[in-house]
N, C-alpha and C positions, 0 to 999 in steps of 0.2 A: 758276483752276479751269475743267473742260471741263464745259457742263453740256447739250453736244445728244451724238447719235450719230457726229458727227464731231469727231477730237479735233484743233481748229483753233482757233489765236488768235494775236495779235497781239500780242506783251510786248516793249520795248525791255531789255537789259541791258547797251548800253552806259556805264553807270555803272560795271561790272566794270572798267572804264580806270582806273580812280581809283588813286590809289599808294598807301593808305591800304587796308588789305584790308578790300573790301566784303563785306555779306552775300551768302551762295550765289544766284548768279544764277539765274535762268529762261529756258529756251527761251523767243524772241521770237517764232517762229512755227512751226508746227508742220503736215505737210499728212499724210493719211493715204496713204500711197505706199510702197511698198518700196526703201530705199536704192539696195543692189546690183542689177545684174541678176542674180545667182543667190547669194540670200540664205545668211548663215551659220547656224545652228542652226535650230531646228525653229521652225512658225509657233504665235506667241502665241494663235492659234485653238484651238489645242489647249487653253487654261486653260479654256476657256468651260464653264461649268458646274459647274466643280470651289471645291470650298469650300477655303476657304483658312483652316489652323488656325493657321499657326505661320510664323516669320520670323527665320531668322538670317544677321547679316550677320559677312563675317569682319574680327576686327581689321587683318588680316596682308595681305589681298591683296584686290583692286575685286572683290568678289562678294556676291552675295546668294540664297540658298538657301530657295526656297518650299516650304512642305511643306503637302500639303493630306488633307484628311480620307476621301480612296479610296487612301491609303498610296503615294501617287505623288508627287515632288518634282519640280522644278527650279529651276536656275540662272539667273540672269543675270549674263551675263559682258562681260569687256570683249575687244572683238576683236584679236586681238596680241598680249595682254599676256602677258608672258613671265616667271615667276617669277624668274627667275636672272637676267636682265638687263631689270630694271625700268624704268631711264631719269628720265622724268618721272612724279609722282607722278600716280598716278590715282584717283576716285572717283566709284563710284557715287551719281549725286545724285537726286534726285525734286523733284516740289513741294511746297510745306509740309502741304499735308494727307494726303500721303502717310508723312512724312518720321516721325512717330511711332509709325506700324505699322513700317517695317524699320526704326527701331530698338527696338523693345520685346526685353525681354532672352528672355523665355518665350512661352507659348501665348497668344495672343491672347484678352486679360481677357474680351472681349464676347463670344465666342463665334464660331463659324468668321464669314468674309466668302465670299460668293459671289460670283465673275466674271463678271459676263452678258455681256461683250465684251472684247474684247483684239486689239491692232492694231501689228504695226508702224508706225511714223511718221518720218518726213524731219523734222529739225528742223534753224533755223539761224539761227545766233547770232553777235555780235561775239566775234569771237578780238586779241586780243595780245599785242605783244613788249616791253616798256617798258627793255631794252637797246639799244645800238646806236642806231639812228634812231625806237625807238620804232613800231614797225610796228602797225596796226590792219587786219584784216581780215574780211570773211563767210565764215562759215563752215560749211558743210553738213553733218549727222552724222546715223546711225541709231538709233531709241531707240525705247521698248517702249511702250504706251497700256494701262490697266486700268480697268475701268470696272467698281464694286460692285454689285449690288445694292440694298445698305442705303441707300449714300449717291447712286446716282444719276447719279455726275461720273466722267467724265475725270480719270486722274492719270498723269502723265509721268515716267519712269526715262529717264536717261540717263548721260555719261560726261563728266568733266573732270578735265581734266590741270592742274598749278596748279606753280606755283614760287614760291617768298617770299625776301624778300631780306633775313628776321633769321628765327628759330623761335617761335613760336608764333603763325604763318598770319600774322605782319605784313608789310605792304610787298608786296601781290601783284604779280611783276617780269613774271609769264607765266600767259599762260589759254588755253587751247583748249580742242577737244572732240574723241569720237571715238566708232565706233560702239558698241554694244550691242548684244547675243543674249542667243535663251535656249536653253538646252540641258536634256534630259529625263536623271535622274537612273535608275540603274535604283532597282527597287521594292525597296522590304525586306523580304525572306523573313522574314517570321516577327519574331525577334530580332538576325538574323544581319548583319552588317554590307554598309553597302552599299558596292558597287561603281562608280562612278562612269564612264562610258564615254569614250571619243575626245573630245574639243572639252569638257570640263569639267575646271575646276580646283577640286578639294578641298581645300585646302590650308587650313582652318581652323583644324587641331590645330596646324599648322606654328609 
């Protein structure tokens, strides 16, 4: 957990090596920086201020859909990911204090959360290949920082790629990362359905 203004720490995950499919790892370190030189979707500055009512994530595809209480949403997506050719599996992960807010099924029981800061962040982590020769590397990726009000802390979204080598997440064969955005949703008129712009993937109903 991040508990100054800057969301930086120090977490080893290479245990994620293990053949044995470990628990969801964590970014080992974390710097507040902008990935690219010319970032993808809009700046997580934009959350700041905004109450946060509600949280849906989709079964079908790496996204997670903020809805907040001035009838404005967005996304966070995965960069690339391409609905129709998917590849390796991806998912959006956080850390564990985050990880029961995007998943709650409905309106957030407690009442809205408010942003008081929000940062893109450089994170980077042990990736490997446990095919082949077995390959381990560092690996750099973009990922999103939120920081509540109520609670104070730093909480990290980010992206992993994973492959198992039976079904039910046993035997993890393959890990990496990759970046994260967020993308502003249009607003919903009224009742009327929203429209989702360029660089967002809706695809929830799918």
């Amino acid at each position: 957990m991040m508990h100054s203004d800057n969301p930086s720490r120090s977490h080893s995950s290479s245990r994620a090596a293990q053949h044995s499919a470990p628990a969801r790892p964590q970014p080992r370190h974390t710097t507040k920086e902008p990935c690219p030189p010319t970032p993808v979707g809009v700046d997580p500055a934009q959350l700041i201020g905004k109450a946060l009512k509600g949280v849906r994530r989709s079964h079908n595809h790496p996204n997670v859909t903020l809805q907040f209480t001035d009838n404005t949403a967005f996304q966070i997506l995965v960069d690339g990911y391409d609905p129709r050719h998917r590849g390796v599996p991806k998912y959006i992960e956080t850390d564990p204090d985050l990880e029961p807010i995007f998943n709650h099924p409905d309106d957030l029981r407690d009442g809205p959360l408010t942003i008081c800061n929000a940062a893109r962040i450089t994170l980077a982590d042990k990736a490997f290949d446990l095919n082949g020769r077995g390959s381990r590397w560092d690996q750099t990726h973009c990922g999103i920082a939120l920081k509540f009000k109520e609670d104070g802390r730093w909480h990290c979204i980010w992206a992993m790629l994973a492959e198992y080598e039976h079904h039910g997440q046993m035997n993890c064969i393959f890990r990496s990362y990759h970046d994260v955005y967020l993308a502003a949703l249009a607003p919903l008129p009224g009742r009327g359905k929203r429209r989702p712009p360029n660089k967002t993937q809706d695809f929830n109903k799918k």
